[in-house]
C-alpha positions in Angstrom: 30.0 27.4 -23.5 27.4 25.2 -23.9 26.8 22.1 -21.4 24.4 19.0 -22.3 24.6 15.4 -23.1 26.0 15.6 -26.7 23.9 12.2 -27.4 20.8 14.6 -27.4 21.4 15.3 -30.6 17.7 16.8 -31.1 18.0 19.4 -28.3 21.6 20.5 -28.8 21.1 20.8 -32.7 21.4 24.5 -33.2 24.7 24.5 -31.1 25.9 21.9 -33.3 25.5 23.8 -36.4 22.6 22.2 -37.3 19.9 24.6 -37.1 16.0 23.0 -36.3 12.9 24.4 -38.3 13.0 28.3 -38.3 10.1 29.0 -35.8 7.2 31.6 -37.1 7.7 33.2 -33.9 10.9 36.0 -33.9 11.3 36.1 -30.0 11.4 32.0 -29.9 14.1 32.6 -33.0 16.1 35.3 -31.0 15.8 33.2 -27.4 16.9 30.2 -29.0 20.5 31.0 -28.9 20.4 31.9 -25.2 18.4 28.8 -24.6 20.9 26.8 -25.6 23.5 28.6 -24.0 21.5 29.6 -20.3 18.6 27.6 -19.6 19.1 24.3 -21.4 21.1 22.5 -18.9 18.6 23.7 -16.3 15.9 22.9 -18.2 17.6 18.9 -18.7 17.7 18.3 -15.0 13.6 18.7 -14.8 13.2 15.2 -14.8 9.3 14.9 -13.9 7.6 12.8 -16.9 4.4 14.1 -16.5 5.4 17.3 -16.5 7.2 16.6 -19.5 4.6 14.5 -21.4 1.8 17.3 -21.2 4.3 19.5 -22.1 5.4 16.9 -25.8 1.8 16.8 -25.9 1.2 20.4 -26.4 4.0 20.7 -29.0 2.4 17.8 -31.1 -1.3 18.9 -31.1 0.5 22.7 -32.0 2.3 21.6 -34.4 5.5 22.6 -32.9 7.4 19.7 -32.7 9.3 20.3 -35.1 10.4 23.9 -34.3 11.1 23.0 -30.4 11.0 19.9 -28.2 10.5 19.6 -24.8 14.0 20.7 -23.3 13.5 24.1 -25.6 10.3 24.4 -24.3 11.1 24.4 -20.5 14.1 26.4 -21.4 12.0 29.2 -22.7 10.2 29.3 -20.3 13.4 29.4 -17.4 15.0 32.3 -19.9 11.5 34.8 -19.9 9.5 33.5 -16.7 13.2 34.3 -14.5 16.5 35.4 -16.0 14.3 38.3 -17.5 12.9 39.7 -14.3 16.6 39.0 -12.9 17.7 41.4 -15.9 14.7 43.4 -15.6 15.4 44.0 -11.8 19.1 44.7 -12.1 18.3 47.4 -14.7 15.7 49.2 -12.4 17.7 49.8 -9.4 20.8 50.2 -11.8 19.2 52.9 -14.2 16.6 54.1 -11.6 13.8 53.3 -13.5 10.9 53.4 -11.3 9.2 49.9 -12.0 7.6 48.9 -9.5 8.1 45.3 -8.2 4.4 43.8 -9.1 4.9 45.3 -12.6 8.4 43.1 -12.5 6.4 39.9 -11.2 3.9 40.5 -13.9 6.5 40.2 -16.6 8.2 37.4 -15.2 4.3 35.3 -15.0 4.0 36.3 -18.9 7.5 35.4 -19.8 6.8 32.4 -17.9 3.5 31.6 -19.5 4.4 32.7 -23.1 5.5 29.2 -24.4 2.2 28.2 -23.4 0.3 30.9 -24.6 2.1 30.6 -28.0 1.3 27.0 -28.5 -2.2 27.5 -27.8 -2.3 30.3 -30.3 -0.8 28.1 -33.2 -3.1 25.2 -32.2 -6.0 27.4 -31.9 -4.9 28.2 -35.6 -4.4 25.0 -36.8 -7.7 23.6 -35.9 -9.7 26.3 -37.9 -7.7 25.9 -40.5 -8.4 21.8 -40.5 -12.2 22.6 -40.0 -12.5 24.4 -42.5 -10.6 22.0 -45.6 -12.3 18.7 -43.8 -15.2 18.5 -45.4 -13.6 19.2 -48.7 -11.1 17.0 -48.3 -13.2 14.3 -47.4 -15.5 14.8 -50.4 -12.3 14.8 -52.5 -11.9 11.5 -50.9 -15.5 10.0 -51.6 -15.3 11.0 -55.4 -11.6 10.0 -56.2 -12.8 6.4 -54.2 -15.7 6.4 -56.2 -13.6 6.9 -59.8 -11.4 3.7 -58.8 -8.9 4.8 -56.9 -8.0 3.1 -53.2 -8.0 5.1 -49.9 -3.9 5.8 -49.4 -3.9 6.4 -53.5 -7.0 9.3 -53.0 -5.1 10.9 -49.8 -1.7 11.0 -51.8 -3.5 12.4 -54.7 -5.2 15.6 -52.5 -1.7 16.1 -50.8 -0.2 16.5 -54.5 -2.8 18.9 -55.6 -3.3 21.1 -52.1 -0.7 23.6 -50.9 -0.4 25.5 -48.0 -2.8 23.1 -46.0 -2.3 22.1 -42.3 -4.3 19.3 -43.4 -2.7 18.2 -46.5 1.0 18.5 -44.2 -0.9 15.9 -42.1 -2.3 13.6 -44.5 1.3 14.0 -46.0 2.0 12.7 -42.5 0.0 9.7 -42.8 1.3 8.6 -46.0 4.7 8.7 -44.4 3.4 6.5 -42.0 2.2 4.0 -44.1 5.2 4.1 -46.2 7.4 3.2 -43.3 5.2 -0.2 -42.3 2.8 1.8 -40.2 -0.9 0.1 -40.7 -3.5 2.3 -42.4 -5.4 2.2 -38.8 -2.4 3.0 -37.2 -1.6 6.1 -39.3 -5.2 7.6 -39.0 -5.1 6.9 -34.9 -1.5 8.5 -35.3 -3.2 11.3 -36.8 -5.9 12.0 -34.5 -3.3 12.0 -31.8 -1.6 14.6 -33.7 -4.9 17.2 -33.9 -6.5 16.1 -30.9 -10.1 17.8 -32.9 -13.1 16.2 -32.5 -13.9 16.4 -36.1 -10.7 14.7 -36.8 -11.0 11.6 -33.8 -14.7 11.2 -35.6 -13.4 11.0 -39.4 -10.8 8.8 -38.0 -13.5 6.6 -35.9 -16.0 6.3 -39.1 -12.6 5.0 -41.6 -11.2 2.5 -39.2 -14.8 1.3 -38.2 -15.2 1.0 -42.0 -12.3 -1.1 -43.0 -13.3 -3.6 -39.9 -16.5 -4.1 -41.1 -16.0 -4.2 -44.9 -18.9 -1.1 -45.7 -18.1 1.0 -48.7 -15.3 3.8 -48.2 -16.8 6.4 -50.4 -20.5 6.1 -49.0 -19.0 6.4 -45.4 -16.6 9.7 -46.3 -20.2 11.2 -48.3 -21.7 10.7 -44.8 -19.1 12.0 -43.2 -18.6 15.1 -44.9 -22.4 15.7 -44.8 -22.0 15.6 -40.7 -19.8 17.5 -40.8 -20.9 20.5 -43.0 -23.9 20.4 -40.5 -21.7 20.5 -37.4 -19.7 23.5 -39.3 -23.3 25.3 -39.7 -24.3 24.6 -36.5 -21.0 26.1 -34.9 -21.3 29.3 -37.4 -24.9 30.1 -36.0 -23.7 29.8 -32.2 -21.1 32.3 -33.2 -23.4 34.5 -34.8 -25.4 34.5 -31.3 -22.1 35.4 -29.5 -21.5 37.8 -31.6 -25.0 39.8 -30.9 -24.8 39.4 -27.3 -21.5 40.4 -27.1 -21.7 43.7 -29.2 -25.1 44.2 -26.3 -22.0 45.1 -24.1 -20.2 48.0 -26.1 -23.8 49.1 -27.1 -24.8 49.7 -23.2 -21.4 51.2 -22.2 -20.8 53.5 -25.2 -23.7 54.4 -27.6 -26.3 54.4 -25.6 -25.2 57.1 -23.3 -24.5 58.9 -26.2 -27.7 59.2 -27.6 -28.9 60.2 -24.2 -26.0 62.9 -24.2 -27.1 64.5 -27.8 -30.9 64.0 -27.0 -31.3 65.3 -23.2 -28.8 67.8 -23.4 -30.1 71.1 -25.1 -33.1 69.9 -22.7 -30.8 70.2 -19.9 -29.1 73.3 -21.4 -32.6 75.3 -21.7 -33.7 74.2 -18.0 -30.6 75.4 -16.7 -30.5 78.5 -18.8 -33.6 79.6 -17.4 -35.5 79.4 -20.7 
């Protein structure tokens, strides 16, 4: 039986029948239904808000909101960070298993932290994928500016002609926004809440600055796209020097002593031989 106040309409929607956004992750879609059935009153009665907001937070700059919302969240983390060991436990002594109990405390810290560690994968995700379409979708911006065309006009042009974007979804977002009475500023701060990327705060920064002070859209997005192909460069050649120090590690443990290994021993071999 499921308990809950049935005027949460948002957290008790797949007990209702009306199932939220399929999640891209199959052990949130299999938990869900012993979520809602387990953990989700316990999870309701964890009333601290900022625990809460940091928690709505992390599902908006993961994207995530859609697929979960906070009570969900905390809920998870009840079902995998407690009942599981609980299980887990029960199932050792019963079944003689042999775990032993740190082995059980370390799967109740990762079921625990696996909501967390999930979102920060998909926002991880998300970001690339916006730093890598910004700067063309700002330059699509300058030009379609440029051929006569006014900012929210350009951006719902790129969102009709992009597909599978995390960016285009956004701009999509923004549009929205607008269309409901939202303020172009507004929209664009809306959005940079949303991504929480630097990249994204500045683009937002440069287009609300712009329509303050009157200067030319499409000369402000060229400049903008130009910073930030440089800032893209810049982050590719630190990762290049990552890359070289961190294969230094791998080299000293593994092929080095190698070499030594084919080199030194027939050397060794002879000595020891007595030739």
């Amino acid at each position: 039986m499921l308990l809950g106040n049935n005027s949460d309409s948002s957290a008790l929607a797949w007990a209702s029948g009306d199932e939220p956004v399929k999640s891209k992750s199959p052990i949130i879609n299999y938990s869900r239904p012993l979520v809602h059935n387990f953990t989700l009153q316990h999870s309701k009665k964890i009333k601290s808000e900022s625990f809460r907001k940091s928690i709505e937070e992390k599902l908006k700059t993961s994207g995530l909101a859609q697929e979960l919302n906070v009570d969900e969240f905390i809920g998870l983390q009840i079902l995998w960070g407690i009942l599981f060991p609980i299980f887990l436990m029960f199932f050792n002594f019963a079944l003689e298993l042999g775990f032993p109990p740190p082995l059980i405390g370390f799967f109740g810290l990762l079921g625990f932290y696996f909501p967390h560690l999930y979102a920060n994968e998909e926002k991880k995700k998300r970001n690339q994928s916006i730093q890598i379409d910004l700067p063309f979708f700002i330059d699509l911006l300058a030009l379609s500016t440029e051929a006569g065309l006014d900012f929210v006009g350009a951006i719902q042009r790129i969102v009709e002609k992009a597909q599978d974007s995390v960016l285009a979804q956004e701009l999509n977002t923004v549009l929205q926004d607008i269309r409901l009475g939202a303020s172009r500023s507004d929209a664009l701060k809306s959005l940079a809440d949303r991504v929480d990327l630097s990249e994204i705060i500045s683009f937002v920064a440069v287009v609300v600055d712009a329509d303050q002070t009157g200067a030319p859209i499409s000369k402000v997005l060229k400049d903008q796209a130009e910073q930030l192909r440089l800032e893209r460069f810049v982050r590719a050649e630190k990762a290049g020097a990552q890359a070289s120090q961190a294969i230094m590690l791998p080299l000293v443990l593994f092929i080095v002593p190698a070499v030594f290994i084919v080199v030194l021993a027939p050397v060794f071999l002879s000595f020891s031989g007595g030739g």
